[in-house]
C-alpha positions as CSV (number, residue, x, y, z in Angstrom):
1,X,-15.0,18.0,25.6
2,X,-16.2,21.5,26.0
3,X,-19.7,22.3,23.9
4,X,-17.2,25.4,22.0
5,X,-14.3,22.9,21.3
6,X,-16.2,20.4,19.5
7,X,-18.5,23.3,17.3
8,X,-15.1,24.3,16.9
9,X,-13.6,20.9,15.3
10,X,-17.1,21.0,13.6
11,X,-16.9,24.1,11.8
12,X,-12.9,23.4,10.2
13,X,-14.3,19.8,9.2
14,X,-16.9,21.7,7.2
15,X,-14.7,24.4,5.9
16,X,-12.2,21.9,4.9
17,X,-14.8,19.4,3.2
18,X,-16.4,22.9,1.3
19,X,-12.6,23.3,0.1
20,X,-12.0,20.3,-1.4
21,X,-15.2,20.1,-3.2
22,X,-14.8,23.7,-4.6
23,X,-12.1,23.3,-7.3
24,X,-13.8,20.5,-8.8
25,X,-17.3,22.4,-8.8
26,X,-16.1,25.5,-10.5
27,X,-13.7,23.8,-13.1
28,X,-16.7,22.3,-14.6
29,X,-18.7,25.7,-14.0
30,X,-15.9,27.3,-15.9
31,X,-15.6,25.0,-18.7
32,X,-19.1,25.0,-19.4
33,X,-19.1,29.0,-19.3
34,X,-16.5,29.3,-21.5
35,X,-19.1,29.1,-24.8
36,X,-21.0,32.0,-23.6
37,X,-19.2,34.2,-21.8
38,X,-19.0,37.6,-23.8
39,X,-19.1,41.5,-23.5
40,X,-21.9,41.5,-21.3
41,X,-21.0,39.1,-19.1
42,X,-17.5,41.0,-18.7
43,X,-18.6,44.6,-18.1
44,X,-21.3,43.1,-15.8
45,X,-18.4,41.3,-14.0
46,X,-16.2,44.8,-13.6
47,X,-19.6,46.6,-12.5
48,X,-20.3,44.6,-9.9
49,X,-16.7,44.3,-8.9
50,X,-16.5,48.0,-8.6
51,X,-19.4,48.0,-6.2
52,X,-17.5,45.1,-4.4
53,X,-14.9,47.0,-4.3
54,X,-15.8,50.7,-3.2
55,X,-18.6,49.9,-0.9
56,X,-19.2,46.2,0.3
57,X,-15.3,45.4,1.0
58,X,-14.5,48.6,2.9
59,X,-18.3,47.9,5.0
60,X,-17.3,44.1,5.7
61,X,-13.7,45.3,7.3
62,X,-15.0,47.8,9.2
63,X,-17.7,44.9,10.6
64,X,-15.2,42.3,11.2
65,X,-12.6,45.1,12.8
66,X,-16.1,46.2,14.8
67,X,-15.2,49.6,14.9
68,X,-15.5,52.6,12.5
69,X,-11.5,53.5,11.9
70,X,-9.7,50.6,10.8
71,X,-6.4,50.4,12.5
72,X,-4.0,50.0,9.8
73,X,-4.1,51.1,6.3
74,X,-4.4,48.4,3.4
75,X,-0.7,46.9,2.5
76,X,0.5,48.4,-0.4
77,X,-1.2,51.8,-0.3
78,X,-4.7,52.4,-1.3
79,X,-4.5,52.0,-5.3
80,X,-3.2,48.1,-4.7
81,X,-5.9,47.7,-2.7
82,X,-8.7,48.9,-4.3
83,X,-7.2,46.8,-7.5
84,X,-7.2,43.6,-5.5
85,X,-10.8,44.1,-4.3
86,X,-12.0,45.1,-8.0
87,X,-10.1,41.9,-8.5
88,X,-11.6,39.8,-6.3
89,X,-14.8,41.1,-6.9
90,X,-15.1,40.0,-10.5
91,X,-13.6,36.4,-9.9
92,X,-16.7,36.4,-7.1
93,X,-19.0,37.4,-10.5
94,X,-17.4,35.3,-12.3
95,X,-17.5,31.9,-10.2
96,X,-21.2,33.4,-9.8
97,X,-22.0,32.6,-13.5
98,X,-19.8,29.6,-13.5
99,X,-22.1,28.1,-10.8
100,X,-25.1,29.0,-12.7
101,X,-23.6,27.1,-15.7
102,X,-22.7,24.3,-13.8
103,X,-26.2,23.5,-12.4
104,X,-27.9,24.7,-16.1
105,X,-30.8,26.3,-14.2
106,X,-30.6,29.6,-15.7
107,X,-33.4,29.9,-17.6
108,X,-35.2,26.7,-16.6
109,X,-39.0,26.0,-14.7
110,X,-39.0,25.5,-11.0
111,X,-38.5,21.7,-10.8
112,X,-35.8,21.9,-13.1
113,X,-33.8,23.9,-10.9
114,X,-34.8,21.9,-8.2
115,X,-33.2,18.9,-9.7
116,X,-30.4,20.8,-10.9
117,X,-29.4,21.9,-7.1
118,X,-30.3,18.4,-6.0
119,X,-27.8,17.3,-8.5
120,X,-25.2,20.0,-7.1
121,X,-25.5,19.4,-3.6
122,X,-25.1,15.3,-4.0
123,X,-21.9,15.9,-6.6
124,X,-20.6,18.7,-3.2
125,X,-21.2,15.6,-0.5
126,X,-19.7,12.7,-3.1
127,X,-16.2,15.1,-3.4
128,X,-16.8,16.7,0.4
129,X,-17.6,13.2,2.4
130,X,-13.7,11.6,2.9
131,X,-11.9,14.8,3.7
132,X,-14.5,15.3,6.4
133,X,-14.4,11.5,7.4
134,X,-10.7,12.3,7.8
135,X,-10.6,15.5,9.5
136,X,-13.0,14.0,12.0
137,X,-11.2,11.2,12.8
138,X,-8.2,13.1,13.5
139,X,-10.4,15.5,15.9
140,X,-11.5,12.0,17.4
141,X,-7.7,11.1,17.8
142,X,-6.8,14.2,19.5
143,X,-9.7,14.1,22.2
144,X,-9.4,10.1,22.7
145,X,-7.2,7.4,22.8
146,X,-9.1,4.5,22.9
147,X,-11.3,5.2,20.0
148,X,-8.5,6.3,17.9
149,X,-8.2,3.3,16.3
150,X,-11.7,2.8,15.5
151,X,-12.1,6.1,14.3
152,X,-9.2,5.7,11.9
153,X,-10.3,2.6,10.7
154,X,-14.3,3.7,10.2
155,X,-13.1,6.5,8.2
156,X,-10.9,4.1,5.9
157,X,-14.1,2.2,5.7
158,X,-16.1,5.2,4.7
159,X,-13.8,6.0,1.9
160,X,-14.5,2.4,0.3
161,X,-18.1,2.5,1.3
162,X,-18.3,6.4,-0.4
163,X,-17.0,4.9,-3.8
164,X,-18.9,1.7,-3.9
165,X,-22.6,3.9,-3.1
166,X,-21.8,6.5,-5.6
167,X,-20.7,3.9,-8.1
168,X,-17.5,4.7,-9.4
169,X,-16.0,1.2,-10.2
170,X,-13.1,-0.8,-8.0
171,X,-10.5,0.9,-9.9
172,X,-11.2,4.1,-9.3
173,X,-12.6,3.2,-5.2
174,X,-8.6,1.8,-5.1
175,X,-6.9,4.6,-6.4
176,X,-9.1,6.8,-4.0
177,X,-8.4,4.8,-1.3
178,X,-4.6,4.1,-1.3
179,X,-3.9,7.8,-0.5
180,X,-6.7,8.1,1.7
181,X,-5.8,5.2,4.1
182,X,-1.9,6.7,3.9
183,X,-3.3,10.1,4.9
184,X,-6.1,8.8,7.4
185,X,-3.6,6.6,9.6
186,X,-0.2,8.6,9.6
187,X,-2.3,11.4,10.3
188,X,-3.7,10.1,13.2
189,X,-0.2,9.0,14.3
190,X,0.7,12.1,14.1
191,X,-2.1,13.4,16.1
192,X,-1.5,10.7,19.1
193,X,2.8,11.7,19.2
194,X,1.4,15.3,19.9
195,X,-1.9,17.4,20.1
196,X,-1.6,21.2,20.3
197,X,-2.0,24.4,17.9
198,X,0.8,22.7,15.9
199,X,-0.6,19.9,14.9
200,X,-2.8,21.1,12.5
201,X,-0.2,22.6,9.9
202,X,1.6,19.2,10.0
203,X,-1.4,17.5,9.2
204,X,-1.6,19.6,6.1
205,X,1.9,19.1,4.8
206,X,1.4,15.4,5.4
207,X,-1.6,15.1,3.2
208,X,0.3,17.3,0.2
209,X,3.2,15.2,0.5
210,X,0.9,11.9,0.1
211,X,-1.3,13.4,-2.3
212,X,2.0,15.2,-3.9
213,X,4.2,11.3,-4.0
214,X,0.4,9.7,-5.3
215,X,-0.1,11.9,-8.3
216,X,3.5,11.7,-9.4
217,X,3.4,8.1,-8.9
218,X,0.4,7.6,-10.5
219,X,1.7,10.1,-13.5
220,X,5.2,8.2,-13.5
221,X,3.0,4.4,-14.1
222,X,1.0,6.9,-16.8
223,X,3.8,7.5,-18.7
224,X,5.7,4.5,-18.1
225,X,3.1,2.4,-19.7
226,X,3.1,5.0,-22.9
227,X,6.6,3.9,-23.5
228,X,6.4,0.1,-23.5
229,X,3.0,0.5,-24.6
230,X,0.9,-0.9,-22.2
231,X,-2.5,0.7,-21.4
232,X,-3.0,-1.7,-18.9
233,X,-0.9,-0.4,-16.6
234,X,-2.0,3.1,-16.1
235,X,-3.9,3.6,-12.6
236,X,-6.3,6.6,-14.0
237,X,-7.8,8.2,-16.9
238,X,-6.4,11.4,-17.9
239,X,-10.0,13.3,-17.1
240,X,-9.8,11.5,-13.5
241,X,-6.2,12.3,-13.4
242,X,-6.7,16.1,-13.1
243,X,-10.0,15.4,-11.1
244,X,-7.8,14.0,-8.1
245,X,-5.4,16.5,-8.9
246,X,-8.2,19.1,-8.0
247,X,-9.5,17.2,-5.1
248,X,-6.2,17.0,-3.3
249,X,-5.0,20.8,-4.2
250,X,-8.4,21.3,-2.5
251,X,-7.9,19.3,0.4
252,X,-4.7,20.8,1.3
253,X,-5.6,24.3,0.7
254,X,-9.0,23.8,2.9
255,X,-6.5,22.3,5.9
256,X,-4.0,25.1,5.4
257,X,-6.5,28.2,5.3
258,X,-9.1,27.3,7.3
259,X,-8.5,28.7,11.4
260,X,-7.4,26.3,13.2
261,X,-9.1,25.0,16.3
262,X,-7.0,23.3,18.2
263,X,-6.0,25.5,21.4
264,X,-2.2,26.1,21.8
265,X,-1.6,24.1,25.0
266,X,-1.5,20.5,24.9
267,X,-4.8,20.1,26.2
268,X,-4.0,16.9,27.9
269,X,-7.4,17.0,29.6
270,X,-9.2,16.7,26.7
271,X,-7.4,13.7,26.1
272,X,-8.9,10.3,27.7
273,X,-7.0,7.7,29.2
């Protein structure tokens, strides 16, 4: 495999793992923000937005254009644009602060905010780890036949082994890893029927639709076991609920945005017998 391919596969594994970590990390930054989040924290938001806006936006086009003139005007005239990048630039603020609320290092010494990031960066790996286990797989798949298989099968392994080091309990390392095995394997089945630019946005319709059938399933046994009663029945919490829920919405977004790598032929030689 050529040195740019695989820093290629490399770089959308990492984007897509950053992805699905990301709506878990700034939920809880929000939440905890949301008790002190007041005048000054808003008009610092829109100040900093503006600047976004007027000067660091228009600079950052013009660099990934690489040239002075842009060649087509923003979509929607000039006022929707400049909204959307004030817009954008105070969500950017605003996860800012979330973040800082999340790791609780604000005002803290130097160790604490050591052990604060530490604690950041291990919660971003224990949420990141079996998307990228996945995704890799699939790139592994796609450049080789023979170790399809075991590919496929250590990244079902890592999904178990990924809940058991980080502790969560059997239940949870089941309900974690009965949509992962369905989205590891038919993935890759999909990836050895056919390997080419298209691949990619099938991949991440498959995993919604697993992740999509899991939650309602897992929300239909929820409320089933409300009616008759029955706690016993219910496959998660209503925190971890919405925890997966954010995981997945991640996941799919990070495999649906990210560029994707794979080159539009075939690439048969990539492939080994």
């Amino acid at each position: 495999m050529p040195f740019a391919r695989a820093l290629a596969y490399t770089v959308y594994t990492l984007w897509v793992s950053v992805c699905a970590f990301a709506p878990e990390l700034l939920w809880q930054g929000f939440v905890l923000m949301r008790g002190h989040f007041g005048a000054a924290e808003l008009f610092s938001a829109l100040f900093i937005g503006t600047l976004f806006a007027f000067f660091v936006e228009p600079l950052v086009e013009r660099l990934k254009a690489g040239r002075w003139h842009l060649a087509h005007a923003p979509s929607g005239g000039m006022l929707l644009g400049v909204l959307v990048s004030l817009a954008f630039g105070i969500v950017v603020v605003c996860i800012h602060e979330a973040m800082i609320a999340y790791i609780g290092a604000e005002h803290a010494g130097d160790e604490a905010k050591k052990a604060s990031l530490a604690r950041a960066i291990d919660s971003a790996c224990e949420w990141a780890s079996i998307p990228a286990a996945v995704t890799a797989a699939w790139f592994v798949s796609g450049t080789s036949r023979r170790l399809a298989l075991p590919a496929t099968g250590l990244a079902c392994v890592w999904i178990v082994f990924i809940g058991h080091s980080y502790g969560w309990g059997w239940p949870i390392v089941v309900t974690s890893a009965v949509p992962g095995f369905l989205i590891a394997l038919l993935g890759s089945g999909v990836v050895l029927r056919r390997w080419d630019a298209s691949t990619i946005p099938v991949l991440a319709q498959l995993t919604a639709w697993v992740a999509g059938i899991w939650m309602l399933l897992a929300w239909g046994v929820q409320a089933g076991s409300e009616l008759i009663d029955s706690p016993g029945l219910q496959l998660y919490t209503p925190e971890a609920f919405y925890e997966d829920l954010r995981f997945y919405l991640g996941w799919c977004l990070g495999l649906s945005v990210a560029p994707n790598p794979v080159p539009d032929n075939r690439a048969q030689n990539d492939r080994a017998t």
